[in-house]
C-alpha positions as CSV (number, residue, x, y, z in Angstrom):
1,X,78.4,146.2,90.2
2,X,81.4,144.7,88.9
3,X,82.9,143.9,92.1
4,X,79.1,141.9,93.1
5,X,79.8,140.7,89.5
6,X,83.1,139.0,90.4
7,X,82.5,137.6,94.0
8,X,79.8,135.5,91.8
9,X,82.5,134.4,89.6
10,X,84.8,133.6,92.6
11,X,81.8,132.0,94.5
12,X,80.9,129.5,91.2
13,X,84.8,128.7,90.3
14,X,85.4,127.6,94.2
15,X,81.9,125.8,94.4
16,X,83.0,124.1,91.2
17,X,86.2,122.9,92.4
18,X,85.2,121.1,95.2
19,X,82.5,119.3,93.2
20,X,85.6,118.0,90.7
21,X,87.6,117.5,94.0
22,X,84.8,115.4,95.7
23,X,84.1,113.8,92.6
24,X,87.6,112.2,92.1
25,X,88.7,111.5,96.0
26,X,89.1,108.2,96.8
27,X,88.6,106.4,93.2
28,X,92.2,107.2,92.2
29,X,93.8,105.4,95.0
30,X,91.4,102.3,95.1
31,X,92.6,98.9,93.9
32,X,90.3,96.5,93.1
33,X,91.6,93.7,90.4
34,X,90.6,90.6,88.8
35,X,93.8,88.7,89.0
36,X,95.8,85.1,88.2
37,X,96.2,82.5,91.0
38,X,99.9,83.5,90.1
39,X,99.5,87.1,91.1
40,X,97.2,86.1,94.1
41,X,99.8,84.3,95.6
42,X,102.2,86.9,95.1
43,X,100.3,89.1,97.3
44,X,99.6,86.8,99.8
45,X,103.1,85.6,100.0
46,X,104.5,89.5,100.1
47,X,101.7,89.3,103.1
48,X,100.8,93.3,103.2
49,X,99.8,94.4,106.8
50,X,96.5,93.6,107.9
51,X,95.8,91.4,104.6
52,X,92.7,89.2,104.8
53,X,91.8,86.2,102.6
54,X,88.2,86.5,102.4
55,X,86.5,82.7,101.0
56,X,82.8,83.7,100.2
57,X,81.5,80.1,99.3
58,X,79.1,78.1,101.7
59,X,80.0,76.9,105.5
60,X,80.4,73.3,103.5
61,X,82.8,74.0,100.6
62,X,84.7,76.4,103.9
63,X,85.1,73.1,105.4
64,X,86.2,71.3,102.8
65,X,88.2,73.1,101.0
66,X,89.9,76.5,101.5
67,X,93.0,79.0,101.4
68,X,95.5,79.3,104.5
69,X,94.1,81.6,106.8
70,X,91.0,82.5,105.1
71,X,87.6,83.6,106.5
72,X,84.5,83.0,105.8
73,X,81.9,85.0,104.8
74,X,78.3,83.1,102.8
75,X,77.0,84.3,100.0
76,X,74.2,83.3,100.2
77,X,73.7,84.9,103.7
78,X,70.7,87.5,103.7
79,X,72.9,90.0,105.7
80,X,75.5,89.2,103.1
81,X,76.5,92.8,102.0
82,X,76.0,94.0,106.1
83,X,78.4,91.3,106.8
84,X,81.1,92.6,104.3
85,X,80.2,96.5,105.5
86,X,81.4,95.4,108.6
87,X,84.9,94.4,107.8
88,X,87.9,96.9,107.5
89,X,87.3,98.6,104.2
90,X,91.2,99.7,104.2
91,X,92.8,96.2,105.0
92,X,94.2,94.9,102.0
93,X,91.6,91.4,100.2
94,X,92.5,88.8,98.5
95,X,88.8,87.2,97.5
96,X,87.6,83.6,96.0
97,X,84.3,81.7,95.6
98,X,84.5,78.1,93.9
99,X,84.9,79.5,90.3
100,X,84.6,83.3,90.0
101,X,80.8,83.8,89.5
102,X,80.0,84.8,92.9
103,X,82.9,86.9,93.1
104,X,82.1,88.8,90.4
105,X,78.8,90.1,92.2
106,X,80.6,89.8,95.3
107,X,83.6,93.0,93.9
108,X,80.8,94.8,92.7
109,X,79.5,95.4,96.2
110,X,83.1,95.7,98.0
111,X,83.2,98.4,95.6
112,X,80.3,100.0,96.0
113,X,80.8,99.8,99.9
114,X,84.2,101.5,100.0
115,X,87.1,98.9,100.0
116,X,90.3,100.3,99.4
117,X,92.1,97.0,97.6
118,X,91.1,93.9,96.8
119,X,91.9,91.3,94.3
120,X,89.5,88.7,93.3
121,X,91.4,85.3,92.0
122,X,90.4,84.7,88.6
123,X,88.0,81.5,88.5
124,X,88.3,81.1,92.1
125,X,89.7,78.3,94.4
126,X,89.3,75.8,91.1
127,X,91.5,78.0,89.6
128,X,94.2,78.2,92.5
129,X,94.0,74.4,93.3
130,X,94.4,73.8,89.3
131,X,97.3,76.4,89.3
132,X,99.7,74.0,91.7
133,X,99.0,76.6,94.7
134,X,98.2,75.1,98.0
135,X,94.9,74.7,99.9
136,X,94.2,73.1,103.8
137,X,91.3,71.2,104.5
């Protein structure tokens, strides 16, 4: 009896471990930051491999307005989360709207999705521009 006893004891300690083990993989090595213009453009210039500068305003501000090198992704788009499931959750972000309201939402659902690290600019591509950092048009 004892030795049933104790394979029950072994059997709940080791199905307990791996629900504190799945619990906590993942969510200590994720990186995802409100940060400064200043600190944006400390990570863009250190340029991380496969970094991506992700703009999620419309097509129209895109075209006016926008980082070096970013892409574009709306929104506004209907398929908008699909569109950001299909990216490379472990390339390294750096993402903007206009002002930082979208992005807000927007970090929300990178992080519910699975990115690895991303840092959104604090008050977006106003922000930057206002900062003295460079944007192409």
């Amino acid at each position: 009896m004892t030795f049933g006893l104790n394979r029950k004891l072994i059997g709940l300690v080791l199905a307990l471990l791996l629900v504190v083990a799945a619990c906590s993989s993942g969510s200590d090595t994720a990186t995802i930051d409100l940060v400064s213009p200043a600190e944006a453009a400390q990570v863009v210039e250190d340029d991380p491999a496969g970094l991506v500068v992700l703009d999620i305003r419309t097509p129209e501000e895109f075209n006016d307005v926008r980082l070096a090198g970013a892409i574009n992704v709306d929104y506004y788009d209907a398929d908008f989360a699909d569109q950001l499931d299909a990216l490379d959750k472990n390339d390294p972000y750096v993402m903007y709207c206009r002002s930082g309201n979208r992005s807000s939402d927007a970090i929300k659902t990178m992080k519910e999705l699975g990115f690895i690290e991303v840092y959104e600019i604090d008050g977006g591509i106003v922000n930057w521009y206002d900062s003295g950092f460079p944007v192409e048009q």
